[in-house]
C-alpha positions as CSV (number, residue, x, y, z in Angstrom):
1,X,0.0,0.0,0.0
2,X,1.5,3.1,-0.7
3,X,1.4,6.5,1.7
4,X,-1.2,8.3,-0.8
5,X,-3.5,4.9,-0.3
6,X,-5.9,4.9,2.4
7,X,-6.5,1.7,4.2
8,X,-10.4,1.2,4.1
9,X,-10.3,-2.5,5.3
10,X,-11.7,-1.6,8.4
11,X,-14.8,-0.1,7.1
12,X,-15.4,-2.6,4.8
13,X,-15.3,-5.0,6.9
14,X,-17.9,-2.5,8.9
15,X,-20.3,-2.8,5.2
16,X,-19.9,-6.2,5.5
17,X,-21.6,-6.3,8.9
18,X,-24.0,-4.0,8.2
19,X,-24.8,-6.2,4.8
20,X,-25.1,-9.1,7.1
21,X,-27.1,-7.4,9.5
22,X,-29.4,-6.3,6.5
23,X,-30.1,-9.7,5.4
24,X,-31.0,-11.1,8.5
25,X,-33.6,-8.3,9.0
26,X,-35.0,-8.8,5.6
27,X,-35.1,-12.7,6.1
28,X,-36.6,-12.0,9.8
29,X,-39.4,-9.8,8.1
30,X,-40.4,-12.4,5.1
31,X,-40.7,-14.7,8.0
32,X,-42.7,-12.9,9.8
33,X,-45.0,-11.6,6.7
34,X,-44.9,-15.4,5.5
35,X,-46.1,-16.6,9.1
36,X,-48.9,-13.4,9.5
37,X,-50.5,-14.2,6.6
38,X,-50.6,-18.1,6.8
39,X,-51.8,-17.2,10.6
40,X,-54.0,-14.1,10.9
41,X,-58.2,-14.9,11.2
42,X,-59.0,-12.5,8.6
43,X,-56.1,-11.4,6.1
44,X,-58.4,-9.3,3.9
45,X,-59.3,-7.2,6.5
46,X,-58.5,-4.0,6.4
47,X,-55.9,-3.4,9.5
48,X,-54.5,-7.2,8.7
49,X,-53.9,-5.6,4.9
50,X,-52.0,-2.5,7.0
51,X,-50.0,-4.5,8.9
52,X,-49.0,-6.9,6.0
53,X,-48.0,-3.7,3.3
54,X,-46.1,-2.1,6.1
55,X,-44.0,-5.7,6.6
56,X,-43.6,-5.5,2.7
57,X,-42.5,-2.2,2.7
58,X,-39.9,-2.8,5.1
59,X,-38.7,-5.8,3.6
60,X,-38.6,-3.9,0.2
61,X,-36.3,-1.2,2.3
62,X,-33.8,-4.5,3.9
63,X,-33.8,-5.5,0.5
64,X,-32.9,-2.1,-1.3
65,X,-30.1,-1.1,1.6
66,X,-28.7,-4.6,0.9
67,X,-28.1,-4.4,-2.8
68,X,-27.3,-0.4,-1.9
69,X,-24.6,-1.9,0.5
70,X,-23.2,-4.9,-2.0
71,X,-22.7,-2.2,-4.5
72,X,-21.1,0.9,-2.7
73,X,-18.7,-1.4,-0.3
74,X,-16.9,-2.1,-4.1
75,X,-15.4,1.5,-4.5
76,X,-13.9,1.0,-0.8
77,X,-11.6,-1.8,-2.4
78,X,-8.0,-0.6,-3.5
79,X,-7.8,-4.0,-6.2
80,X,-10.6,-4.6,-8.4
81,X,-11.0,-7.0,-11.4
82,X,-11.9,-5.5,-14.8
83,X,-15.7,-6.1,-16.0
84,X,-15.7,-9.4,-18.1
85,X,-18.6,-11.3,-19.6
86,X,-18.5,-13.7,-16.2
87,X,-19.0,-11.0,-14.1
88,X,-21.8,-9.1,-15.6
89,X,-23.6,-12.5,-16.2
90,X,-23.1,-12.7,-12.4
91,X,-24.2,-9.1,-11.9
92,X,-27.0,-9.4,-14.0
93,X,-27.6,-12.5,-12.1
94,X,-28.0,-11.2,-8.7
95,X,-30.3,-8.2,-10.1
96,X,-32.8,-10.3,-11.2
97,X,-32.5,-12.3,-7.7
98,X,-33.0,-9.4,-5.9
99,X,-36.1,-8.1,-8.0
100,X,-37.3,-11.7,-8.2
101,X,-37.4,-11.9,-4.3
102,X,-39.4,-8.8,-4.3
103,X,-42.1,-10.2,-6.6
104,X,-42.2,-13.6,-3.9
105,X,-44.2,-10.9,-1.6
106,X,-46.5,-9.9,-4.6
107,X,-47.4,-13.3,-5.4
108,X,-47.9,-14.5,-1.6
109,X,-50.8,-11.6,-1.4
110,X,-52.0,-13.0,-4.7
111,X,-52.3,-16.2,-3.7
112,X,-54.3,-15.3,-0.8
113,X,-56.9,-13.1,-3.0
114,X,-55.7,-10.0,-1.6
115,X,-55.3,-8.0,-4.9
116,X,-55.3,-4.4,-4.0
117,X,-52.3,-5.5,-1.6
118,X,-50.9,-6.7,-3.8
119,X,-51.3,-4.1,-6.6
120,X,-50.0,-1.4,-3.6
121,X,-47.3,-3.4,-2.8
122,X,-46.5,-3.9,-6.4
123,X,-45.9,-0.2,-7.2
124,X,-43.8,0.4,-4.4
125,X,-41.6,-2.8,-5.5
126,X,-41.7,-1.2,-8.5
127,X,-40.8,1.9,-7.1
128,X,-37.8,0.6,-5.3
129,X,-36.2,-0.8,-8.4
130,X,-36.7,2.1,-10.3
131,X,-34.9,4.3,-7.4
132,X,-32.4,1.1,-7.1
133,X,-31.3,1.6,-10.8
134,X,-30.8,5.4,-10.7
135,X,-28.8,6.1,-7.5
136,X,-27.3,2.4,-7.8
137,X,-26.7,0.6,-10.9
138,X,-26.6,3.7,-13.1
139,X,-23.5,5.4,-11.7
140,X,-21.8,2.4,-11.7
141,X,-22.2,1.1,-15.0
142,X,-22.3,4.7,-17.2
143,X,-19.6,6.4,-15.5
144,X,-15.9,5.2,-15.3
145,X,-15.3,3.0,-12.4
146,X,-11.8,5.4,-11.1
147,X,-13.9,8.4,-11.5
148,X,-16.8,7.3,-9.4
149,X,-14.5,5.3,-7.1
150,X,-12.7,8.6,-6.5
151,X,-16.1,11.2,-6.1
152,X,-17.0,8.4,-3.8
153,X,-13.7,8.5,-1.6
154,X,-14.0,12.2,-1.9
155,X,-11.0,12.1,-3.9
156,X,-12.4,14.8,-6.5
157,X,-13.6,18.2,-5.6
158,X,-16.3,19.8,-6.4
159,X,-15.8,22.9,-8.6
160,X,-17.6,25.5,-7.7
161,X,-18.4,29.1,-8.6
162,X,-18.8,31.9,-6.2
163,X,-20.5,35.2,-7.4
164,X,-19.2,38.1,-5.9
């Protein structure tokens, strides 16, 4: 490492936690808005239907901070390999696993007749991966990896003009 290189190893490991931490909240709340639906009296009621698109919501939030998290903790790492076919098959991979796990929620409220949950629920999925591929995916893949890596590090100032 040379002396202009900052060690970040530390706070990566810190992401990782954090990413770990994310997952386990977003697999505790599909458990829980899995075993509220198979278990409440009346899920097409209307506080029931609350309950449920407020669990969905907060999944769809684990979820997002997740993938948020798995992409940002990259520009912390001082040696990255180049973008080759394997990895954007594996990229585009784990994109579609993370908007497939989104639709799992949708479905489980359409299997249980609860369409305008699942319609509400819908748009904000749909919402999430819209926001997911402008703040996340869209830096990353339009602008050059060095130059983002470096606004990102806070390596780059901002020019600014000052009116006097």
């Amino acid at each position: 490492m040379t002396t202009d290189e900052e060690d970040y190893s530390d706070y990566i490991k810190h992401m990782s936690n954090l990413g770990s931490a994310g997952c386990v909240l977003a697999g505790f709340t599909f458990t829980t808005l899995t075993l509220l639906i198979t278990r409440l009296p009346d899920p097409s009621s209307i506080m029931s239907q609350l309950v449920l698109f407020f669990m969905a919501v907060l999944f769809f939030l684990f979820i997002f901070l997740v993938g948020w998290n798995a992409n940002t903790i990259i520009y912390f790492c001082r040696n990255v390999p180049p973008r080759t076919k394997q990895l954007s098959i594996f990229t585009l991979l784990t994109l579609v696993s993370y908007i497939l796990l989104g639709v799992t929620v949708i479905l489980m409220f359409l299997l249980w007749n609860l369409t305008y949950l699942a319609l509400a629920s819908g748009i904000v999925w749909a919402l999430v991966i819209i926001l997911f591929f402008i703040f996340i995916l869209k830096p990353f893949l339009t602008k050059p990896f060095p130059e983002t890596r470096a606004k990102v590090l806070g390596k780059i100032e901002k020019k600014e003009k000052y009116k006097d």
